[in-house]
N, CA, C and O atoms as a GROMACS GRO file, in nm:
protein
  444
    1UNK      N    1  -6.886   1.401   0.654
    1UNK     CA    2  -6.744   1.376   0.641
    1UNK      C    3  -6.672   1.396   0.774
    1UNK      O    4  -6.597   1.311   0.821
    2UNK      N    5  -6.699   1.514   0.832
    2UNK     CA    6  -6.650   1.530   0.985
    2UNK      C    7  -6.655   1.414   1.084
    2UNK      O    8  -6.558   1.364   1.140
    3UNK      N    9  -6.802   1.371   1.100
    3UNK     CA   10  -6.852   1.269   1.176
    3UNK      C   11  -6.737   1.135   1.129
    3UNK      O   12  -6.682   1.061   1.211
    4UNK      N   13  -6.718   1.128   0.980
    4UNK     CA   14  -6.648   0.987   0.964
    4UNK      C   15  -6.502   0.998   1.021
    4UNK      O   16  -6.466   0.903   1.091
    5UNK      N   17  -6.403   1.113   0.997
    5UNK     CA   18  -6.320   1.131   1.054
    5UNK      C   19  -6.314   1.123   1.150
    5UNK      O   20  -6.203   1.085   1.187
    6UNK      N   21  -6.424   1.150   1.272
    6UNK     CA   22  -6.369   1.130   1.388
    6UNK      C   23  -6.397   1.025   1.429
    6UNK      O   24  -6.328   0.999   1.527
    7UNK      N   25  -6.509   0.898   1.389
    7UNK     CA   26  -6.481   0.757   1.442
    7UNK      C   27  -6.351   0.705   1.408
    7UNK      O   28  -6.309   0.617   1.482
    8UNK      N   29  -6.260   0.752   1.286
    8UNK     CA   30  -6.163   0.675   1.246
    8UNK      C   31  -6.059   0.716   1.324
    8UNK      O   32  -5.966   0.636   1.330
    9UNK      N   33  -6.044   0.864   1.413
    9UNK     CA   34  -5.877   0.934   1.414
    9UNK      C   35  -5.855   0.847   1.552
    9UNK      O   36  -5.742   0.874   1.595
   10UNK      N   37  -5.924   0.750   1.640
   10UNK     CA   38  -5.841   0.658   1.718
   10UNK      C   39  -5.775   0.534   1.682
   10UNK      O   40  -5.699   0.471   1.756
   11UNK      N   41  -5.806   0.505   1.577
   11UNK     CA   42  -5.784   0.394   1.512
   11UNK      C   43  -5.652   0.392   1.429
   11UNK      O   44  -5.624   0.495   1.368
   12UNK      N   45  -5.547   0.259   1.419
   12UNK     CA   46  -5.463   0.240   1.421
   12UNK      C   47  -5.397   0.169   1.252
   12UNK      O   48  -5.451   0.062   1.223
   13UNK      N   49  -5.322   0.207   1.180
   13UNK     CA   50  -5.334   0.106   1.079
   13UNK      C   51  -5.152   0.092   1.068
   13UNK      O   52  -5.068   0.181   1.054
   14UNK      N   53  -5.137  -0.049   1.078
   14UNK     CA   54  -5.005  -0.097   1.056
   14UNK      C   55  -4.970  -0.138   0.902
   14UNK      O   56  -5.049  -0.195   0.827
   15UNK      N   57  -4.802  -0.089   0.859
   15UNK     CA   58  -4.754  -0.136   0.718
   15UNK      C   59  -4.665  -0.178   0.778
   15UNK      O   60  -4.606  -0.073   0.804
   16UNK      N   61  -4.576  -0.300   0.848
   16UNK     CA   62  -4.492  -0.340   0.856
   16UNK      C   63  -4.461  -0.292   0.998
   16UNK      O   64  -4.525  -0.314   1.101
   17UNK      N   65  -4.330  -0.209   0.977
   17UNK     CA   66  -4.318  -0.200   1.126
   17UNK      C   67  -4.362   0.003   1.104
   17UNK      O   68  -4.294   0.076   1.177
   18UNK      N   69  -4.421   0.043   1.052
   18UNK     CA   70  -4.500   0.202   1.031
   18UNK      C   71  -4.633   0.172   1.052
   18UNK      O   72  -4.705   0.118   0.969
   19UNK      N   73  -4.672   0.212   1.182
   19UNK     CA   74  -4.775   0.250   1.261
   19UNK      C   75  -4.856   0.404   1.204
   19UNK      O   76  -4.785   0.504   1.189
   20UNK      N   77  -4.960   0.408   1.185
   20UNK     CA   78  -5.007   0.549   1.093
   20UNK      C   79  -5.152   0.582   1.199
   20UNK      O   80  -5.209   0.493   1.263
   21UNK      N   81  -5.169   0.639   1.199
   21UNK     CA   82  -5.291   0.711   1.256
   21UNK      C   83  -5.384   0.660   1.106
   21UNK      O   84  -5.324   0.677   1.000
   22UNK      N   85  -5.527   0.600   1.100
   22UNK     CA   86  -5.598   0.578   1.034
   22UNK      C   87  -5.672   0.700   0.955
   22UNK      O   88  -5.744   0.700   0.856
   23UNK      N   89  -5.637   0.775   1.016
   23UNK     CA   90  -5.775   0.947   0.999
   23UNK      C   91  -5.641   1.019   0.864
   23UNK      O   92  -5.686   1.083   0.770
   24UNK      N   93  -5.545   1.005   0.871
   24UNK     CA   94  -5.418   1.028   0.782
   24UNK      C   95  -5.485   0.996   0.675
   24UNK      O   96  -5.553   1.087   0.628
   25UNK      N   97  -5.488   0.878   0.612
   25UNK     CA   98  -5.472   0.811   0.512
   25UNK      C   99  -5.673   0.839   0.454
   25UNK      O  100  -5.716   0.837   0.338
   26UNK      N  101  -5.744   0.859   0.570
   26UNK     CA  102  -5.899   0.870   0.544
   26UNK      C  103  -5.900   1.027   0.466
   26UNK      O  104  -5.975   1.050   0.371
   27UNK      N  105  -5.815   1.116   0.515
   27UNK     CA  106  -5.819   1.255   0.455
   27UNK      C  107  -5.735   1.236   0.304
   27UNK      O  108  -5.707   1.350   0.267
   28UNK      N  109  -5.715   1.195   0.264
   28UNK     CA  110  -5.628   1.154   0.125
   28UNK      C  111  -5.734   1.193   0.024
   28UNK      O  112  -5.845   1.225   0.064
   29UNK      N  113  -5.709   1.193  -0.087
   29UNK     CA  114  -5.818   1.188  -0.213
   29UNK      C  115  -5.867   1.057  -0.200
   29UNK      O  116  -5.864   1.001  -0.090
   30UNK      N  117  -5.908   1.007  -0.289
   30UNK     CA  118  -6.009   0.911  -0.370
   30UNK      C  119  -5.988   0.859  -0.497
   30UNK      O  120  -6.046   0.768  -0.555
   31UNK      N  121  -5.906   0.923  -0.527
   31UNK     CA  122  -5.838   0.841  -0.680
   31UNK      C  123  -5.702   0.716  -0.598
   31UNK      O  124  -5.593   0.746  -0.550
   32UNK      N  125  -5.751   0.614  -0.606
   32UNK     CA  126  -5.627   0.499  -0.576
   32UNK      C  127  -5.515   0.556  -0.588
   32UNK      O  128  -5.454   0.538  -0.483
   33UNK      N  129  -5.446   0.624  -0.671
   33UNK     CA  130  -5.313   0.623  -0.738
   33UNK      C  131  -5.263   0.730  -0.692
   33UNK      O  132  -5.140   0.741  -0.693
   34UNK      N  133  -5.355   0.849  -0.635
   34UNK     CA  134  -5.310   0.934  -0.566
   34UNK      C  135  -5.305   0.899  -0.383
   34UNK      O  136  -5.214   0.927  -0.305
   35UNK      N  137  -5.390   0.854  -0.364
   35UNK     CA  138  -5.398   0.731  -0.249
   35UNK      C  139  -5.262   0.676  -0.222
   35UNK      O  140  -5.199   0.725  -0.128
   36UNK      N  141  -5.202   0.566  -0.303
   36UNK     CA  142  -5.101   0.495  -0.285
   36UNK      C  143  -4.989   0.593  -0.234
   36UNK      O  144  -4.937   0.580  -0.124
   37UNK      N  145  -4.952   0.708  -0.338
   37UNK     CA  146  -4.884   0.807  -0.319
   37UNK      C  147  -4.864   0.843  -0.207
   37UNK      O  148  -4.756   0.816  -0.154
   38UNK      N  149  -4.990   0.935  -0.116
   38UNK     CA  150  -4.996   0.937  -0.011
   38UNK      C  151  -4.963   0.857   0.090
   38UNK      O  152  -4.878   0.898   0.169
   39UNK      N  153  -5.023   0.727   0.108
   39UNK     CA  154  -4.921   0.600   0.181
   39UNK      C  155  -4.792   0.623   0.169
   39UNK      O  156  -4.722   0.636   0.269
   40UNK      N  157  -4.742   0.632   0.044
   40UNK     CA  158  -4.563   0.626   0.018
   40UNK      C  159  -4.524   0.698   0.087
   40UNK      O  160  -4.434   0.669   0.167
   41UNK      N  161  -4.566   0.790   0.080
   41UNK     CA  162  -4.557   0.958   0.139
   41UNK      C  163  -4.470   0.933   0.283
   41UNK      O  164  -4.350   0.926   0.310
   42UNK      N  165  -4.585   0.923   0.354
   42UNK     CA  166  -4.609   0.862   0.507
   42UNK      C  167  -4.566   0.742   0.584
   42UNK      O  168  -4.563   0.733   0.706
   43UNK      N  169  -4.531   0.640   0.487
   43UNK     CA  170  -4.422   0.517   0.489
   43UNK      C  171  -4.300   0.511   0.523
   43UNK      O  172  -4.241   0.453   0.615
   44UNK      N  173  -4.262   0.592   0.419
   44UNK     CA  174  -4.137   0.573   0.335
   44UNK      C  175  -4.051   0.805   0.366
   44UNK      O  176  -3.958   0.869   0.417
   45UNK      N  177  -4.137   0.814   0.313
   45UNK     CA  178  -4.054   0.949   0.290
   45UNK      C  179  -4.032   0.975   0.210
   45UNK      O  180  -4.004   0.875   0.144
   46UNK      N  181  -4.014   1.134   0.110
   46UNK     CA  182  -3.966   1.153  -0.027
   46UNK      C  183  -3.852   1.127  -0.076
   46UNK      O  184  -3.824   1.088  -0.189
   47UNK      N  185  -3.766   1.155   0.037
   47UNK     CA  186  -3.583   1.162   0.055
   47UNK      C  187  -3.595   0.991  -0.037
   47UNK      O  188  -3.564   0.958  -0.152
   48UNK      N  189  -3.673   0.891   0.110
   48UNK     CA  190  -3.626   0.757   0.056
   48UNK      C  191  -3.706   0.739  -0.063
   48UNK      O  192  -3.633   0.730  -0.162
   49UNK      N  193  -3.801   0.733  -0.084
   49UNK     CA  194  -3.865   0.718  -0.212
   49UNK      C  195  -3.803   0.770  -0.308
   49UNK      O  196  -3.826   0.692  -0.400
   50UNK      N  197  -3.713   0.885  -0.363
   50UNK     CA  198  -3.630   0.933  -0.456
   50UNK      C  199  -3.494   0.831  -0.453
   50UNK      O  200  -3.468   0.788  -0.566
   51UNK      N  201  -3.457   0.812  -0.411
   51UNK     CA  202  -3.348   0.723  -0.382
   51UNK      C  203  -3.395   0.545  -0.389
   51UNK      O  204  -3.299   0.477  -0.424
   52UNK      N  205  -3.477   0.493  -0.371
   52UNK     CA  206  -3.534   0.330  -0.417
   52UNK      C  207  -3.598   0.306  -0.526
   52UNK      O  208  -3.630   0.386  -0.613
   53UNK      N  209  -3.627   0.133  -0.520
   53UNK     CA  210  -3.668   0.117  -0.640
   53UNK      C  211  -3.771  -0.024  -0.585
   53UNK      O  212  -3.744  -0.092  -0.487
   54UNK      N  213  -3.888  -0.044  -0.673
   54UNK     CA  214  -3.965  -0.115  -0.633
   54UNK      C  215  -3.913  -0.222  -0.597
   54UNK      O  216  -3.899  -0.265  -0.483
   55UNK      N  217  -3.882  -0.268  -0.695
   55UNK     CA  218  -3.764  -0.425  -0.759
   55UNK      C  219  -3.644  -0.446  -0.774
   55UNK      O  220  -3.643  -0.373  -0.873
   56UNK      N  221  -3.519  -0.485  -0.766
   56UNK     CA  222  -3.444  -0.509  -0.839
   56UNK      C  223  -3.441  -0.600  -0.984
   56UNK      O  224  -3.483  -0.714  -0.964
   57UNK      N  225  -3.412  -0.581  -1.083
   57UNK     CA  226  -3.400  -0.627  -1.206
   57UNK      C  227  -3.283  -0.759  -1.171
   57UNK      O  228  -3.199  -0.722  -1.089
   58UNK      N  229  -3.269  -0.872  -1.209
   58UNK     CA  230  -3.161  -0.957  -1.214
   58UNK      C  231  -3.014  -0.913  -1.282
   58UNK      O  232  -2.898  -0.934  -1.244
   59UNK      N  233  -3.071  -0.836  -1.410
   59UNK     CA  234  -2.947  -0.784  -1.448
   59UNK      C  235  -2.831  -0.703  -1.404
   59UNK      O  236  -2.715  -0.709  -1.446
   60UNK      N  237  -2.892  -0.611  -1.292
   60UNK     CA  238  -2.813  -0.531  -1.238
   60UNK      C  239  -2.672  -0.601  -1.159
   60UNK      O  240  -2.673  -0.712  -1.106
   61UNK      N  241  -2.566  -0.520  -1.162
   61UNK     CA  242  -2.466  -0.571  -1.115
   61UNK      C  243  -2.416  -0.513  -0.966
   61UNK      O  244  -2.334  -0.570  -0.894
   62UNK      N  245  -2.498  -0.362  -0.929
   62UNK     CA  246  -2.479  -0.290  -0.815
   62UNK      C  247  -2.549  -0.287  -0.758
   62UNK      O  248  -2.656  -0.259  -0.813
   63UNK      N  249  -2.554  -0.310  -0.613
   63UNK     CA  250  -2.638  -0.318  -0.516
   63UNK      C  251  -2.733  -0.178  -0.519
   63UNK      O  252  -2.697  -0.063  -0.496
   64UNK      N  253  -2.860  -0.226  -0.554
   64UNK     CA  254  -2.958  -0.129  -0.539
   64UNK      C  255  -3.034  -0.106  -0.444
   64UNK      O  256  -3.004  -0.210  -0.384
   65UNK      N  257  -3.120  -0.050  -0.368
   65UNK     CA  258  -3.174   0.002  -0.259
   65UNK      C  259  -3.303  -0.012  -0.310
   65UNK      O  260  -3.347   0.067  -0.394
   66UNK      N  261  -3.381  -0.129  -0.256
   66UNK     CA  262  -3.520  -0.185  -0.257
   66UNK      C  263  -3.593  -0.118  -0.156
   66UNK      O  264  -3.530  -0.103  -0.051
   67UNK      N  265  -3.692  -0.080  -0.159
   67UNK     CA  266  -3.828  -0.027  -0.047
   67UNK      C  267  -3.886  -0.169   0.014
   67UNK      O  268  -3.912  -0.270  -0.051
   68UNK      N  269  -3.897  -0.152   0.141
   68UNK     CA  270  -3.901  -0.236   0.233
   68UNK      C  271  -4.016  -0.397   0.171
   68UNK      O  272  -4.122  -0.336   0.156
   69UNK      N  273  -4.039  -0.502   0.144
   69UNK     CA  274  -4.126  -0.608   0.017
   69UNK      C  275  -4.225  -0.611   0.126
   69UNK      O  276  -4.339  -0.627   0.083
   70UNK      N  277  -4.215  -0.599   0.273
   70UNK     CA  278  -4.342  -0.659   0.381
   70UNK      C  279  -4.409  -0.498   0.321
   70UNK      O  280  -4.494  -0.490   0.232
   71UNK      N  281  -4.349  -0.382   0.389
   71UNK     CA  282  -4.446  -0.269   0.392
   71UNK      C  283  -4.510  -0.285   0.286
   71UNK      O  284  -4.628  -0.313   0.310
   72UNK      N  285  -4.476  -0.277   0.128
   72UNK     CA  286  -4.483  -0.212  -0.006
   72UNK      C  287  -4.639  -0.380  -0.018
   72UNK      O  288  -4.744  -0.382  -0.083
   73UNK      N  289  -4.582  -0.481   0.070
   73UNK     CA  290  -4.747  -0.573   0.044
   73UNK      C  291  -4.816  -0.524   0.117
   73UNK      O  292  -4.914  -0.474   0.061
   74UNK      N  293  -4.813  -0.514   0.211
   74UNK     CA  294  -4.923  -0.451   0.339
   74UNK      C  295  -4.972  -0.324   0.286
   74UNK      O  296  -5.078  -0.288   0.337
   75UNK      N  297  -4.906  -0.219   0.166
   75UNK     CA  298  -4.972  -0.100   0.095
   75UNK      C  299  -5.062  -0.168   0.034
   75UNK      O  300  -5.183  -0.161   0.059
   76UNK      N  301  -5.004  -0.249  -0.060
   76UNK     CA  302  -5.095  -0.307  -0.178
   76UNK      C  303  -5.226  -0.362  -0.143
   76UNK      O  304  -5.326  -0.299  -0.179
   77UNK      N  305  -5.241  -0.493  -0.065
   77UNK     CA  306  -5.329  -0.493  -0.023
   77UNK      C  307  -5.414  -0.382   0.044
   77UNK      O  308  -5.518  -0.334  -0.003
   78UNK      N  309  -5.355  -0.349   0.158
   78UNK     CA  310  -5.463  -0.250   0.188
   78UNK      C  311  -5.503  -0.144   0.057
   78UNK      O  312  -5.616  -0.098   0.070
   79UNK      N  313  -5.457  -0.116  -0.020
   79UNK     CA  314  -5.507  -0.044  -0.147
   79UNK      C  315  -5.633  -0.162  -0.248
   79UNK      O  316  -5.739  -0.117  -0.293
   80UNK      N  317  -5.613  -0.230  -0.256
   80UNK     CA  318  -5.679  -0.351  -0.346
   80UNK      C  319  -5.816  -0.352  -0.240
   80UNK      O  320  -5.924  -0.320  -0.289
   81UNK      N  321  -5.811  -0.383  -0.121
   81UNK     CA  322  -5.946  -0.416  -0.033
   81UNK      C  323  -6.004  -0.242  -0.025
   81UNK      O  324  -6.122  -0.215  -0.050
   82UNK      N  325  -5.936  -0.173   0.000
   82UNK     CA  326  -6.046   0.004   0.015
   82UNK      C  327  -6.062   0.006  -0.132
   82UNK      O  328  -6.184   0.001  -0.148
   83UNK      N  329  -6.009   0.009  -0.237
   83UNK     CA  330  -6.057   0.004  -0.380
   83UNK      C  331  -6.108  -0.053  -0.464
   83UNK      O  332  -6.132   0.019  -0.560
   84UNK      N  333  -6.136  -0.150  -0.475
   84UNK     CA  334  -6.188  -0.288  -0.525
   84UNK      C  335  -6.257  -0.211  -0.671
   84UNK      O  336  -6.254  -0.088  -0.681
   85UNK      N  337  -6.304  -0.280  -0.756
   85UNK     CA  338  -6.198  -0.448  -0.840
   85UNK      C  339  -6.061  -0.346  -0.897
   85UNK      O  340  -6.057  -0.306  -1.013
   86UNK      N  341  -5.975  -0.320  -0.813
   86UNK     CA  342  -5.848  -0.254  -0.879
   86UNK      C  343  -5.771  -0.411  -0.868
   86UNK      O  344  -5.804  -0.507  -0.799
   87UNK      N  345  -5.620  -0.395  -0.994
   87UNK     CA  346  -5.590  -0.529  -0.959
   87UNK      C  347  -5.417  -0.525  -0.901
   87UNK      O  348  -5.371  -0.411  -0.893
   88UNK      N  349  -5.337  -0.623  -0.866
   88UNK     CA  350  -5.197  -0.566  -0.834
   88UNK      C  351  -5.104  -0.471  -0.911
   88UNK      O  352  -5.030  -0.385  -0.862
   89UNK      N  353  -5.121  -0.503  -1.046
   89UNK     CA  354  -5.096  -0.449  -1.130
   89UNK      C  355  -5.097  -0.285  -1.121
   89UNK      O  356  -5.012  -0.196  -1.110
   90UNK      N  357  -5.193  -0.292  -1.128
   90UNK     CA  358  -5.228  -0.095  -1.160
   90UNK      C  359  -5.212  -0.074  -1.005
   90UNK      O  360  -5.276   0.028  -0.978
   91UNK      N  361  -5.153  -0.126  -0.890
   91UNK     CA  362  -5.136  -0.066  -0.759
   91UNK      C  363  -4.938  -0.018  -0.806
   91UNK      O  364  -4.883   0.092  -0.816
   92UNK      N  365  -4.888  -0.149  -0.822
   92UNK     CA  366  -4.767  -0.135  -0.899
   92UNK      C  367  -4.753  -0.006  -0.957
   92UNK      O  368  -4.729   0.105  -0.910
   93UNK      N  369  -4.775  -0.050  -1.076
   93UNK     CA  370  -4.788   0.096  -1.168
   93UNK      C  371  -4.804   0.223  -1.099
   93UNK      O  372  -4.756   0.326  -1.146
   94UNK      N  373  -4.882   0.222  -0.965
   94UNK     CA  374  -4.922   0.370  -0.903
   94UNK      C  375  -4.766   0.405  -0.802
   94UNK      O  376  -4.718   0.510  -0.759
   95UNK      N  377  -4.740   0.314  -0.797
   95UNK     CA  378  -4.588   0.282  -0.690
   95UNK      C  379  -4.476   0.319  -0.767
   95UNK      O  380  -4.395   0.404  -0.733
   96UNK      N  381  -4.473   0.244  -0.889
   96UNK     CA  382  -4.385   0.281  -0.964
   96UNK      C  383  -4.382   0.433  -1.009
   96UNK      O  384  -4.287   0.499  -0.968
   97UNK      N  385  -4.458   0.483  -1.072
   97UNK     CA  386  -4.485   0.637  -1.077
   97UNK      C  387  -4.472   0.758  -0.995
   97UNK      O  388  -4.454   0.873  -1.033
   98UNK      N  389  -4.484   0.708  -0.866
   98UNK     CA  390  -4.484   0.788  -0.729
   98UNK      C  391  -4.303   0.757  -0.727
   98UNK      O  392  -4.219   0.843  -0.704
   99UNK      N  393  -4.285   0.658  -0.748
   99UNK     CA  394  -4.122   0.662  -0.735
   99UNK      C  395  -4.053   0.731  -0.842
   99UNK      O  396  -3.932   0.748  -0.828
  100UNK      N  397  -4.103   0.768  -0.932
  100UNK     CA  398  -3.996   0.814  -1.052
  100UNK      C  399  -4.033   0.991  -1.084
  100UNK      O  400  -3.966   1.074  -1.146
  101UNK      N  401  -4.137   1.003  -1.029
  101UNK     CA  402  -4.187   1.131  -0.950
  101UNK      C  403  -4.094   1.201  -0.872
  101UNK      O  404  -4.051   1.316  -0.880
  102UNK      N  405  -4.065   1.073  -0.769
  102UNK     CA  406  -3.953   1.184  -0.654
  102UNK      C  407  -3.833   1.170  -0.693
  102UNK      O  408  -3.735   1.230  -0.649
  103UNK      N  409  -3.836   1.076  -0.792
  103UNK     CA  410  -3.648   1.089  -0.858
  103UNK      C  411  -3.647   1.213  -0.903
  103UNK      O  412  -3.567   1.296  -0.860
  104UNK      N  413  -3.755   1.242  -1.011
  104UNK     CA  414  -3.748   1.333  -1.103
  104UNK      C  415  -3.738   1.443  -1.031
  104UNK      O  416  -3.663   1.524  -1.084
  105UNK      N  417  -3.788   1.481  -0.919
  105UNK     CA  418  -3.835   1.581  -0.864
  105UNK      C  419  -3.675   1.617  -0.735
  105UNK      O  420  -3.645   1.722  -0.678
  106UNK      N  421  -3.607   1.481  -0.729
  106UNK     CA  422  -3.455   1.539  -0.644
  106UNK      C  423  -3.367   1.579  -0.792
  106UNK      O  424  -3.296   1.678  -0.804
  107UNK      N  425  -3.382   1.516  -0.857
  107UNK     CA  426  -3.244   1.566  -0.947
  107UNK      C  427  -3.278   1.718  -1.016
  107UNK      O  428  -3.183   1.791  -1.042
  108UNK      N  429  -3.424   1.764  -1.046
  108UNK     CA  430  -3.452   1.883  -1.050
  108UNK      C  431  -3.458   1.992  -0.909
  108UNK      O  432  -3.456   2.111  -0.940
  109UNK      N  433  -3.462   1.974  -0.822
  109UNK     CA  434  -3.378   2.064  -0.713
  109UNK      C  435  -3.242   2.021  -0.703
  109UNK      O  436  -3.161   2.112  -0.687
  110UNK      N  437  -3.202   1.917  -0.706
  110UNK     CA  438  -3.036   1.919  -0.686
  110UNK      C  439  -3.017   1.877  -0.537
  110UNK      O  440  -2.911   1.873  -0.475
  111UNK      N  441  -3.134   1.847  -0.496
  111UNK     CA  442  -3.087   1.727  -0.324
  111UNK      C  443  -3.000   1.669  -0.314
  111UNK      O  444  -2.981   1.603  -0.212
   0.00000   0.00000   0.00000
């Protein structure tokens, strides 16, 4: 495990315009969904991740605060190719969850 970490910690991995050290995302778990999380993590931030939303719904009438659509593909994929046969779907679902996580988790401290 040591040895793999250190071919990876020069190596570079882009989500948009978030540049990450590769060896980051290699120390993560192994369950996808905690995976994705971690990405979000390191993306995005908890602050912003408590505060966005994957999608906007059509119905809405107030401008809502979307997470960036290039980064949040450039997660996905890169989640779908290191995980395989996972499908968009259940990457979603892991996104969506990680987001309602840090909602839950500002309005219970009171941020």
């Amino acid at each position: 495990m040591k040895e793999e970490n250190k071919e990876v910690q020069g190596e570079l991995m882009k989500f948009r315009v978030k540049t990450i050290l590769a060896a980051k995302p290699a120390l993560c778990r192994t369950d996808y969904s905690k995976y994705v999380g971690d990405l979000l993590d390191i993306c995005f931030g908890r602050e912003t991740l408590s505060e966005r939303v994957l999608k906007c719904s059509k119905n809405r009438t107030s401008k809502t605060n979307v997470l960036d659509e290039g980064t949040i593909k450039d997660i996905m994929t890169h989640v779908m190719e290191k995980f395989q046969p996972i499908s968009i779907g259940m990457v979603r679902s892991a996104i969506r969850q990680k987001l309602n996580t840090c909602h839950k988790s500002k309005q219970r401290n009171g941020m």
